[in-house]
C-alpha positions as CSV (number, residue, x, y, z in Angstrom):
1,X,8.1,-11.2,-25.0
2,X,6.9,-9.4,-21.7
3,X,9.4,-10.0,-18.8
4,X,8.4,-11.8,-15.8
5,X,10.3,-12.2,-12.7
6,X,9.8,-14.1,-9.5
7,X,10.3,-13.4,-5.9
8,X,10.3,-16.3,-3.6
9,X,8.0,-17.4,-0.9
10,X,8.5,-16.5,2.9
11,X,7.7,-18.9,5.3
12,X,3.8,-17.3,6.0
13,X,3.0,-15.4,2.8
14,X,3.3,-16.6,-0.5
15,X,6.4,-16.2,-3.4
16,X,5.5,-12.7,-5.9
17,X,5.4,-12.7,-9.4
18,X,6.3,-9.2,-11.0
19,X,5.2,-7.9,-14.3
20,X,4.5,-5.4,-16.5
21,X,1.6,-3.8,-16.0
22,X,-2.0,-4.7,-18.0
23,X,-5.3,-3.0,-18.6
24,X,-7.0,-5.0,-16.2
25,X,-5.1,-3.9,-13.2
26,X,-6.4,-0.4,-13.3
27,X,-8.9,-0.7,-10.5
28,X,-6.2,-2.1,-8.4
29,X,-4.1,0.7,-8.6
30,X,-6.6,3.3,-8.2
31,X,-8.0,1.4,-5.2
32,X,-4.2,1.2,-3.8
33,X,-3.9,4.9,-4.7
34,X,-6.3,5.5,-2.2
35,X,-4.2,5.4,0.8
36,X,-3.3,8.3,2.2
37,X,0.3,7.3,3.0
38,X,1.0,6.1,-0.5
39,X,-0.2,9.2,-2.3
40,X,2.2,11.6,0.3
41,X,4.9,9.4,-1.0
42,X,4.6,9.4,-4.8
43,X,5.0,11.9,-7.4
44,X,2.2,11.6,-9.3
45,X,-0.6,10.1,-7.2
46,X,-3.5,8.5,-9.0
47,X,-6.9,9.4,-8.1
48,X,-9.5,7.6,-11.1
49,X,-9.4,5.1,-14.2
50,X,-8.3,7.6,-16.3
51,X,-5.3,8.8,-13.8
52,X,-4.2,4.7,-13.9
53,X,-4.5,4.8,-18.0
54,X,-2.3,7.6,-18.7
55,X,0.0,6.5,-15.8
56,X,0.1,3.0,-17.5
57,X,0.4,4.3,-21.1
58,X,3.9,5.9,-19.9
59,X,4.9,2.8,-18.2
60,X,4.5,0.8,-21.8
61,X,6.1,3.8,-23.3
62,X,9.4,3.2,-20.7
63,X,9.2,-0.4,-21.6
64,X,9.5,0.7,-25.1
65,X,12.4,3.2,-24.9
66,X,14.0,0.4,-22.9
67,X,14.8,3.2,-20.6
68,X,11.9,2.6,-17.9
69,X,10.5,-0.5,-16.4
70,X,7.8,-0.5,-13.9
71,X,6.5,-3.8,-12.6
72,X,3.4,-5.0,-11.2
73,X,3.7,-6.9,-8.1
74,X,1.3,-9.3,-7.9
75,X,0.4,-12.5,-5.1
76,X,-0.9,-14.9,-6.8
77,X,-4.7,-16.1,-5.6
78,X,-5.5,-19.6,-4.1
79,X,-8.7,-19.8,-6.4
80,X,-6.9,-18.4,-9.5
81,X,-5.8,-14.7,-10.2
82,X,-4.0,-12.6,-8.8
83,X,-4.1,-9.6,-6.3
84,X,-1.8,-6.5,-6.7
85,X,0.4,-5.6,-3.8
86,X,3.5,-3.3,-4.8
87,X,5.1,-1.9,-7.8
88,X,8.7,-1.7,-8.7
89,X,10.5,0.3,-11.5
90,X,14.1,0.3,-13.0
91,X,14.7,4.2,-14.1
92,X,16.3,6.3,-16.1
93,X,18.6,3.4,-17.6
94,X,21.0,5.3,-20.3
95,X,23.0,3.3,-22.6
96,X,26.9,3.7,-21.2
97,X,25.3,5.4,-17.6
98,X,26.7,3.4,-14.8
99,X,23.9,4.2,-12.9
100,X,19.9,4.3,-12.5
101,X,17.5,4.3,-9.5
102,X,15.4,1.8,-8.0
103,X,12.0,3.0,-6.6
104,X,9.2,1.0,-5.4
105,X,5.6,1.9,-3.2
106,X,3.5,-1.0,-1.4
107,X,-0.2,-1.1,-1.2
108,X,-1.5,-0.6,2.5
109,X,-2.8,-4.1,2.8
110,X,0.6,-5.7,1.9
111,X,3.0,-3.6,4.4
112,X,5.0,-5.5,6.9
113,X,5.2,-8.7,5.1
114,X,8.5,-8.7,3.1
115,X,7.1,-7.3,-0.1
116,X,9.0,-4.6,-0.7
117,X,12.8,-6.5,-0.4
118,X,11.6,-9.3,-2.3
119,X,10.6,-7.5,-5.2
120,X,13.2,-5.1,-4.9
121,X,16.1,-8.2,-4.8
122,X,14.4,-9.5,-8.0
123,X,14.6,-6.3,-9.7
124,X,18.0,-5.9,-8.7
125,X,19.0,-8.9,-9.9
126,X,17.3,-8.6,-13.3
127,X,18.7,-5.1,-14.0
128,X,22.4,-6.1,-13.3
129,X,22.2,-9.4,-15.4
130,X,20.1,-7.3,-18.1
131,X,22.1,-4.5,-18.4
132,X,25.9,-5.4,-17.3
133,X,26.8,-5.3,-20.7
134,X,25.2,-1.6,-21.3
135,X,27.7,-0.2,-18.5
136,X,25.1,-0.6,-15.6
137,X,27.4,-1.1,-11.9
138,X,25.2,0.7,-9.6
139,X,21.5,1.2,-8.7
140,X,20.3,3.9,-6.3
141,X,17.4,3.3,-4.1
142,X,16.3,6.8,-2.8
143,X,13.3,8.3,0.0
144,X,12.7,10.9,2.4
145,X,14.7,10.8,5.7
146,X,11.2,9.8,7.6
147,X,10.3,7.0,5.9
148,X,11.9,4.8,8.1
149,X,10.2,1.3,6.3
150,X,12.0,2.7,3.3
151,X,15.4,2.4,4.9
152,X,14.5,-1.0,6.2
153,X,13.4,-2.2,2.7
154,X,17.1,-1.3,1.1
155,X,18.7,-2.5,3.7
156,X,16.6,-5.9,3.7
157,X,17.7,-5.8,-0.2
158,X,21.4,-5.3,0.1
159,X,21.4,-1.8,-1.0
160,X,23.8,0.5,1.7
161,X,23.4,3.9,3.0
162,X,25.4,6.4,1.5
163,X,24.1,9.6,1.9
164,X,22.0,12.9,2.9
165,X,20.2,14.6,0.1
166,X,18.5,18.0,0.4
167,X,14.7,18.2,-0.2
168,X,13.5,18.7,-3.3
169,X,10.1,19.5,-4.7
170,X,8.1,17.6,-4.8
171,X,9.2,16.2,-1.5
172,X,9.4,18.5,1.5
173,X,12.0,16.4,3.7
174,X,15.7,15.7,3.2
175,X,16.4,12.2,1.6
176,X,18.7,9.1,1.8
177,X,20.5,7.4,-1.5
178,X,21.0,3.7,-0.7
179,X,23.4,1.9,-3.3
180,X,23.8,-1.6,-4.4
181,X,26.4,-2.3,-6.6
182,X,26.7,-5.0,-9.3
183,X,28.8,-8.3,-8.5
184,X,32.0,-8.4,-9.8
185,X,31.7,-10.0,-14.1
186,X,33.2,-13.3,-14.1
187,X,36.6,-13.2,-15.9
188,X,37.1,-15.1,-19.2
């Protein structure tokens, strides 16, 4: 059964429903790959349909290792559907690992209206309650020192500075690691 989580509304834009991704949202993320800003941030930027098919492929191979989960972030649509406007992914979750990272990019046209912390709190939340009992205490949310919006976005989400990183390829600027740690288990 596919996971689906839900972020909730703000007072001018409406509550987020994240995903896994489907075949029919490859034109949206070629069409969000577009932006120049997004494809300077990512790893592995997608330029056609067939860039967004192999990308996605992986993604449903993560689901299936239960070791990577990538959501699709999706508003829904007044008239029906929905409209893409961020991803978020849980990664590198090891079995007895305390810890895995938190990433996250949002499409141009959604920027500046809480998309970002909102999905990223619902991840959060889902990771801690679905892993607690696999060891998982801590995520990591991590971006280059001049993404400012990214600090913004893990402080918004509860997730607090705790250090410099040095550059590494494939980004050419020093980073930040934000961490969020999970709530203390109730006692029995």
């Amino acid at each position: 059964m596919p996971v689906i989580l839900r972020a909730p509304a703000t007072a001018h834009h409406p509550g987020l429903l994240l995903r896994p991704w489907c075949d029919t949202d490859v034109a949206a993320l070629v069409e969000a790959h577009r932006d120049p800003v997004l494809r300077r941030r990512v790893r592995r930027p997608i330029a056609d349909a067939r860039d967004a098919r192999r990308w996605m492929a992986r993604s449903r191979q993560g689901w299936a290792a239960d070791r990577r989960f990538d959501f699709a972030v999706v508003e829904p649509q007044p008239h029906g559907g929905d409209r893409l406007v961020a991803t978020v992914v849980v990664k590198e979750v090891l079995p007895g690992r305390a810890h895995a990272e938190v990433g996250y990019w949002t499409a141009a046209w959604a920027r500046g209206r809480g998309v970002a912390p909102r999905a990223v709190e619902a991840v959060t939340g889902w990771a801690f309650a679905r892993f607690a009992a696999a060891g998982l205490t801590r995520l990591e949310l991590l971006h280059e020192v001049d993404n400012t919006a990214s600090c913004r976005v893990a402080e918004k989400a509860g997730y607090l500075f705790e250090e410099v990183l040095p550059a590494r390829e494939p980004f050419p600027h020093d980073g930040h690691r934000h961490v969020r740690r999970a709530p203390p288990r109730p006692s029995a």
